[in-house]
C-alpha positions in Angstrom: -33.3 -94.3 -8.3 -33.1 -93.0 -5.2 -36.0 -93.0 -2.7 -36.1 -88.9 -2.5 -37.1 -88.9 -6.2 -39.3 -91.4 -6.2 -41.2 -89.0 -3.8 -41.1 -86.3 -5.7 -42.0 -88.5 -8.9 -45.0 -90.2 -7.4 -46.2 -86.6 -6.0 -45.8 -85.0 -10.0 -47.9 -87.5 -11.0 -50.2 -86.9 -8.4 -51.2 -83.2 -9.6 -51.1 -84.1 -13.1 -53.9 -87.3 -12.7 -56.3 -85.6 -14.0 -57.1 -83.0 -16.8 -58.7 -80.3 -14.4 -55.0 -80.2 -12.7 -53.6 -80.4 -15.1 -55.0 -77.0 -16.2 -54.9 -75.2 -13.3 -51.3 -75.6 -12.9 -50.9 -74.2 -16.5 -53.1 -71.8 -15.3 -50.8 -71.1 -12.1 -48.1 -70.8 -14.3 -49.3 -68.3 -17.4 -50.7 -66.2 -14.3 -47.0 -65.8 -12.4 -45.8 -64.4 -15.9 -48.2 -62.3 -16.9 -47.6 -60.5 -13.2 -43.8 -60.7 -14.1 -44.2 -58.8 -17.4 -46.4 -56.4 -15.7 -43.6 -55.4 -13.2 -40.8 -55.1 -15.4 -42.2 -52.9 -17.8 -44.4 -50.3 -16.0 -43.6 -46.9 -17.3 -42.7 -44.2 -14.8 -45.4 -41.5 -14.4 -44.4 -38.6 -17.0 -43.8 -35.3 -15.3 -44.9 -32.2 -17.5 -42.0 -30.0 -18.8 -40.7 -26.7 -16.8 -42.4 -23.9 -18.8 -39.9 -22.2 -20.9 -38.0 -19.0 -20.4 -39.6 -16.0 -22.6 -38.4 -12.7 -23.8 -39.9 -9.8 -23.0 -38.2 -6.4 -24.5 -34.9 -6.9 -23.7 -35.2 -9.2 -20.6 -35.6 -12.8 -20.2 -37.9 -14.1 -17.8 -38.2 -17.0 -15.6 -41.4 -18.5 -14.4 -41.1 -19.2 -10.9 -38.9 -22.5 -9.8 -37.3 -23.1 -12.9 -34.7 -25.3 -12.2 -32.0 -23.2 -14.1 -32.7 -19.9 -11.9 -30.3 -22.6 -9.4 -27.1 -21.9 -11.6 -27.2 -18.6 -12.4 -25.8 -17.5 -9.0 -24.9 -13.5 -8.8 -22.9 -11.1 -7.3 -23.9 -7.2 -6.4 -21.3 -5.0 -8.1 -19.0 -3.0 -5.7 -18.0 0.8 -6.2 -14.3 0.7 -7.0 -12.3 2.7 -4.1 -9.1 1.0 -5.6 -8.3 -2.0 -7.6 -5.0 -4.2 -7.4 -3.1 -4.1 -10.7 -1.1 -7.9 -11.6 1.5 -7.4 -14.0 4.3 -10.4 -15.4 7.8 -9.1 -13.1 11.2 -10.9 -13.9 14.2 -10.9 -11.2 17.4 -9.9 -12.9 20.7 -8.4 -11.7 21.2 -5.4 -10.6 23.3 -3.6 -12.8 24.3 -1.1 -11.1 25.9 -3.6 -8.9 27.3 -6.1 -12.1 30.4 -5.9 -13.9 30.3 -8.0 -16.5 34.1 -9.6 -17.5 35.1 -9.5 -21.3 38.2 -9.9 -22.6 40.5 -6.9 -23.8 43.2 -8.4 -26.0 43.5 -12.2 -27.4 45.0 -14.5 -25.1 45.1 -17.9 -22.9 44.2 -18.4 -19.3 46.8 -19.3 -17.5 45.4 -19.2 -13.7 42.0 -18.9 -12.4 41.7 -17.3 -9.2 38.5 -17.7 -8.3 34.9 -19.6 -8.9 31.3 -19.7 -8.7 29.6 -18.0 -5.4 33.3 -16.5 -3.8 32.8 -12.7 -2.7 35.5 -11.0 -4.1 36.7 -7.4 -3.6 36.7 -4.0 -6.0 40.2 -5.0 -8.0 41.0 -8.2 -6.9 42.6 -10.4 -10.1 40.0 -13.3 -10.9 42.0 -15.0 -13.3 45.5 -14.1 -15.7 45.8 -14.3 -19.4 49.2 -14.5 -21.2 48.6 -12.2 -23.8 51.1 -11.2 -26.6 48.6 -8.5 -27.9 49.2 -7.3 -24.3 52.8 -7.5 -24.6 52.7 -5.0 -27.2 50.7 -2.1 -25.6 53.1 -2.9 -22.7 56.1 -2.6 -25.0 54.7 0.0 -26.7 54.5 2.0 -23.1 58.1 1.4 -22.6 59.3 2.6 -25.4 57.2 6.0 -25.4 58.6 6.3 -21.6 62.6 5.6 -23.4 61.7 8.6 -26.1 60.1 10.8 -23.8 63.5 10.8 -21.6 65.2 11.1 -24.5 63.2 14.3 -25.6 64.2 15.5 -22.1 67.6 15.0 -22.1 67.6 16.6 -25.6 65.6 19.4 -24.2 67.9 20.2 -21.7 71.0 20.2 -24.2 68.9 22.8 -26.5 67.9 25.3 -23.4 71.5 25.5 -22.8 72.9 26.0 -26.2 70.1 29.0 -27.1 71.3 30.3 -23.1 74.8 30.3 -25.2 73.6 31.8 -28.3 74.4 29.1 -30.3 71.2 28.0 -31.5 68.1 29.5 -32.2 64.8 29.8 -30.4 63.2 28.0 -33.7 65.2 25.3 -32.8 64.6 25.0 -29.1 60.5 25.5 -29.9 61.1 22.7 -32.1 62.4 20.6 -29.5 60.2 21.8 -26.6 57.0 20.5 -28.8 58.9 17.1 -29.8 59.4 16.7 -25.8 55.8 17.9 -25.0 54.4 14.9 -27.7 56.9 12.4 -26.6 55.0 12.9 -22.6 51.6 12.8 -24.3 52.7 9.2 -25.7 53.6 8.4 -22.4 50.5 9.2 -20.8 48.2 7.4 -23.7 50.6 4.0 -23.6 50.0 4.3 -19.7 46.6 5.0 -19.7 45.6 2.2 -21.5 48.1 -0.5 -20.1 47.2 0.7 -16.6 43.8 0.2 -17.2 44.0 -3.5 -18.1 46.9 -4.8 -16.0 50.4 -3.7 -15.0 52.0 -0.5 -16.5 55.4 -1.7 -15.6 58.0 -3.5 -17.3 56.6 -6.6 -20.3 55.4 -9.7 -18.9 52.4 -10.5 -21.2 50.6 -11.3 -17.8 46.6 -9.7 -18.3 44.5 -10.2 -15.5 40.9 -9.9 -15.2 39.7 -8.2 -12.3 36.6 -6.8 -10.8 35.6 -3.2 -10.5 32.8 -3.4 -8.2 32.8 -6.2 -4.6 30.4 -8.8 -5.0 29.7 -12.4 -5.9 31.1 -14.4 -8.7 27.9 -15.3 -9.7 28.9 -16.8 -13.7 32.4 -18.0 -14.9 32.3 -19.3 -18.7 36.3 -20.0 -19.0 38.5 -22.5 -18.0 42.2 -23.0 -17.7 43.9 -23.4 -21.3 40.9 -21.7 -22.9 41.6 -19.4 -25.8 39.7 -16.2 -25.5 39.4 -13.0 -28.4 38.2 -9.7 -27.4 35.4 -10.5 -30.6 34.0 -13.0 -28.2 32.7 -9.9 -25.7 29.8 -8.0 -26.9 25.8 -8.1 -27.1 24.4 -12.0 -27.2 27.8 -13.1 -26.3 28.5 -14.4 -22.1 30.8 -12.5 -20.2 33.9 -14.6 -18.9 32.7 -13.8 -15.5 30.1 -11.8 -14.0 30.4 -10.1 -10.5 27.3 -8.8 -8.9 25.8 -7.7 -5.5 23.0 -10.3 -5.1 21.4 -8.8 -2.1 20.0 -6.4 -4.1 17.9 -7.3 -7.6 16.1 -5.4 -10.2 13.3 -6.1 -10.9 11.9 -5.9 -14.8 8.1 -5.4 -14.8 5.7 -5.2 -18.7 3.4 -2.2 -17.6 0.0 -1.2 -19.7 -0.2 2.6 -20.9 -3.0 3.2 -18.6 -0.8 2.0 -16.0 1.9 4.1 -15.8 0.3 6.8 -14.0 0.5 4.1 -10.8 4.0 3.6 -11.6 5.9 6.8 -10.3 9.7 6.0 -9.1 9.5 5.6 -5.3 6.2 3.8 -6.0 6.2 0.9 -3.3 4.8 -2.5 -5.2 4.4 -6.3 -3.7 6.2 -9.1 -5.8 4.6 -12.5 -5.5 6.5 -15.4 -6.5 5.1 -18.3 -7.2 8.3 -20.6 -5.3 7.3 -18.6 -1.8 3.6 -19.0 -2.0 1.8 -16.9 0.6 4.7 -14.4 0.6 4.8 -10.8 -0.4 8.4 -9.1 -1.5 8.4 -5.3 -1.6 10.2 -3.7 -4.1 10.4 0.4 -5.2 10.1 1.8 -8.8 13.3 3.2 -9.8 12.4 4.3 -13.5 9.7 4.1 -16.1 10.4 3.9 -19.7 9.5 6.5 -22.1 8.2 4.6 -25.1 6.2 1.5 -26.1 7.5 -1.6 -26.8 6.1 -1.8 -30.7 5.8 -5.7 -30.3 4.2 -6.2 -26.7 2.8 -2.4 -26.5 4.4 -2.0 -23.1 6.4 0.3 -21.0 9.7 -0.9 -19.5 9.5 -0.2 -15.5 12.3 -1.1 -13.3 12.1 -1.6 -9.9 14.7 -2.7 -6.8 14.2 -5.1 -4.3 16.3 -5.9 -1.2 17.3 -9.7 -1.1 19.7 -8.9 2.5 18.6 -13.4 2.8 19.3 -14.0 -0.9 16.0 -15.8 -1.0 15.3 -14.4 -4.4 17.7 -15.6 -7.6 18.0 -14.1 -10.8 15.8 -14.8 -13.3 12.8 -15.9 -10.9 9.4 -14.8 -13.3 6.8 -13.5 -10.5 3.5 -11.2 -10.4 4.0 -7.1 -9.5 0.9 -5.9 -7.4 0.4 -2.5 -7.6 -2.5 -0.7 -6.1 -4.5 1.7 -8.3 -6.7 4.6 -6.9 -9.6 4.7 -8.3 -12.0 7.9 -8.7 -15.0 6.0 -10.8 -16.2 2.5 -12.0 -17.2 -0.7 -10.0 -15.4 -4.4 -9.5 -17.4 -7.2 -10.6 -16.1 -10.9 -10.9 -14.0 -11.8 -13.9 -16.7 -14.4 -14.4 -19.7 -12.2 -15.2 -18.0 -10.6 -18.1 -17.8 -12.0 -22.1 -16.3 -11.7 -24.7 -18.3 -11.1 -28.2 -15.7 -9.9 -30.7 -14.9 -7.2 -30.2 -17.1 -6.1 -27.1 -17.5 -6.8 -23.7 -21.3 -8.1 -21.5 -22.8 -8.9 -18.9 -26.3 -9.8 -17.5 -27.8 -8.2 -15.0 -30.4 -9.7 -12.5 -33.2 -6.9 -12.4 -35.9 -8.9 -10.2 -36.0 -12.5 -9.5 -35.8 -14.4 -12.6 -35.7 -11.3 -15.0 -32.0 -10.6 -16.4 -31.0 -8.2 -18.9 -27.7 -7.9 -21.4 -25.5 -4.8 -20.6 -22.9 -3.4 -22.8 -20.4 -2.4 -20.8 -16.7 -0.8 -20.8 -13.5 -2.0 -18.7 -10.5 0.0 -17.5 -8.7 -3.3 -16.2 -8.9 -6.9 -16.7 -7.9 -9.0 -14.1 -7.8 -12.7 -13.1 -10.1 -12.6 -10.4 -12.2 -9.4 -11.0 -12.8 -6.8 -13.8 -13.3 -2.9 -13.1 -16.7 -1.6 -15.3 -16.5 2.1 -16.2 -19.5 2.4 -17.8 -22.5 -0.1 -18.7 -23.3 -0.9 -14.5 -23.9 1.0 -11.4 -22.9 -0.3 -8.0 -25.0 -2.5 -6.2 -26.4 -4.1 -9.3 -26.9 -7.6 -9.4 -24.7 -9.5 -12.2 -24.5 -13.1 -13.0 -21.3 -14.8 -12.3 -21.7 -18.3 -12.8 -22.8 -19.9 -15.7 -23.8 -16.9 -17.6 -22.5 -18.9 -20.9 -25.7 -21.1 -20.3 -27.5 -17.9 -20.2 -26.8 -16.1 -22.9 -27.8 -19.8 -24.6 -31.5 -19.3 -23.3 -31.9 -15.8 -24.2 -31.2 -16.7 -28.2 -32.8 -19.5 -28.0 -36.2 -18.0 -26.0 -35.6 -15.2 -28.4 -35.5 -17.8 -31.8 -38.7 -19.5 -30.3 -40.4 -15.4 -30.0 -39.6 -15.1 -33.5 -41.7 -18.4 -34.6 -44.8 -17.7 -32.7 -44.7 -13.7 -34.5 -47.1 -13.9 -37.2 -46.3 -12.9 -40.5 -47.7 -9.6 -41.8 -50.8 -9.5 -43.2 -51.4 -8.7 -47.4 -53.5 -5.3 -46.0 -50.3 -4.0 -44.3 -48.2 -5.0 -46.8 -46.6 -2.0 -48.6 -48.2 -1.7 -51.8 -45.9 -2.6 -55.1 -45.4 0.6 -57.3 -46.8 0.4 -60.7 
């Protein structure tokens, strides 16, 4: 053993010697616990509840200091001058800058021309079909063109024999009229070649051209590609579709009671949400007539400029339209719930006293609701956390109803015999 421990041995068994030691340190020892216990379990000092909320009427009262009167932050409700209408907007084409491609007769592409994002001009070919269904309205040109000079010629022949006497004017009527029908054919045959392709001779060659200049802005065909003109139509693409794309439409879902704001040559701000902190202005070009019996909306078009071409088709954004406003006030969207079928809020009346309101909206926006009836301006309404109140007011108005005392037998209404 070493000589450290023998120290500490020989000094053990000098404290414990004798049986008075010997107690005290036991004593020593029960002592440092007992202090030990004491400190780990001493209860903090219990602070008296915060009185409760009561109902008086049809207000709820605070006592002064309740911790909760810390939540319910308020906002003064503001006489409405105006209030800025949101409303879902869609970028689409402008259609009166489109032509949309479909195919006349049955055929195969032969050529392309041109592709995606090239500015083209009004009639320019884009791409060539060989088309025998186009063959025949060619042919059938030529030979209404070989029977019409054939009715002339014959015409001629007749005017000359009735000049001679030798045949009657029934007979030159006759062929005057078959003459007269023969250039009608010509001009139908023509008509509808020439509006397709070439008038002149029968090459089966269809091209596709554009009536309006613009950008190729969608090709669905390729070369080899079999094409029918039952392919064109409603729900069906267009083999290519030209368009202007520096100016757009754009497609906005109006309420009824928002029409009135939405007059054509009303100026509106689009807000996309790709250029955030940017403002488009576009003008109302027409308002629809009826309600959509699905969405109950009214179809309102409107044109923007796109000079940059920033802005693509199909873009969704938000049209801002500002409203005039004769009556109402603007409180925060916030202060305002929903209880079936009816719309409140609370209403700070003095410090710690709030009230329900019924009230009425003309609009419902994402950041602030107009009140037409049920507040006055300058008002005080809670805005935050008004949930938690309407929970206090049932529940101080539960705790009324348990402290009522029952009626007595004396005021009872007494039973009829």
């Amino acid at each position: 053993m070493s000589p450290e421990k023998n120290k500490l041995l020989v000094t053990a068994q000098g404290l414990l010697s004798t049986p008075a030691r010997r107690y005290s340190a036991i004593a020593g020892v029960v002592a440092l616990l007992v202090i030990g216990y004491t400190l780990n379990n001493q209860t903090p000092p219990v602070r008296p509840p915060a009185p409760l909320p009561i109902v008086q009427g049809e207000q709820l009262r605070f006592p002064a200091g309740h911790p909760q009167l810390a939540l319910l932050t308020t906002a003064p409700a503001v006489a409405a001058q105006s209030v800025t209408i949101e409303l879902p907007a869609r970028l689409v084409w402008n259609e009166e800058r489109t032509h949309r491609i479909y195919p006349a007769f049955a055929g195969r592409v032969l050529k392309l021309n041109a592709d995606i994002g090239q500015s083209v001009k009004a009639g320019q070919v884009l791409a060539t079909l060989a088309s025998p269904e186009f063959g025949a309205a060619q042919a059938d040109t030529a030979k209404a063109q070989a029977d019409a000079q054939l009715n002339a010629r014959a015409l001629t022949r007749q005017r000359e024999l009735f000049e001679a006497g030798i045949v009657s004017r029934k007979d030159l009527e006759q062929t005057e009229a078959d003459a007269a029908r023969a250039q009608a054919e010509v001009a139908r045959a023509h008509a509808r070649t020439s509006m397709y392709g070439s008038a002149s001779g029968v090459d089966q060659q269809l091209g596709l051209s554009s009536t309006v200049p613009g950008v190729i802005v969608e090709r669905n065909l390729s070369a080899g590609l079999e094409v029918r003109p039952d392919q064109g139509g409603p729900g069906s693409p267009a083999l290519i579709v030209v368009t202007d794309p520096t100016s757009l439409w754009v497609q906005i879902d109006a309420h009824e009671n928002d029409v009135a704001s939405l007059k054509p040559g009303t100026s509106i701000g689009i807000v996309l949400p790709n250029f955030p902190g940017q403002s488009f202005q576009a003008k109302v070009a027409a308002t629809g007539d009826f309600i959509d019996s699905n969405t109950r909306t009214i179809k309102v078009r409107a044109v923007i400029n796109n000079p940059q071409r920033l802005l693509k088709a199909e873009m969704l954004g938000t049209a801002k339209i500002e409203r005039k406003l004769t009556a109402g006030v603007l409180v925060p969207a916030s202060a305002v719930q929903l209880r079936g079928t009816e719309h409140w809020a609370y209403v700070q009346t003095e410090p710690g006293t709030f009230e329900p309101r019924l009230v009425k909206l003309g609009y419902e926006g994402m950041q602030e609701v107009l009140v037409i009836s049920g507040l006055q301006a300058g008002e005080l309404v809670v805005k935050d956390n008004s949930l938690l109140l309407a929970r206090e007011f049932r529940n101080a108005q539960e705790e009324s109803k348990q402290h009522t005392p029952a009626p007595t037998n004396a005021s009872a209404p007494a039973e009829h015999k």
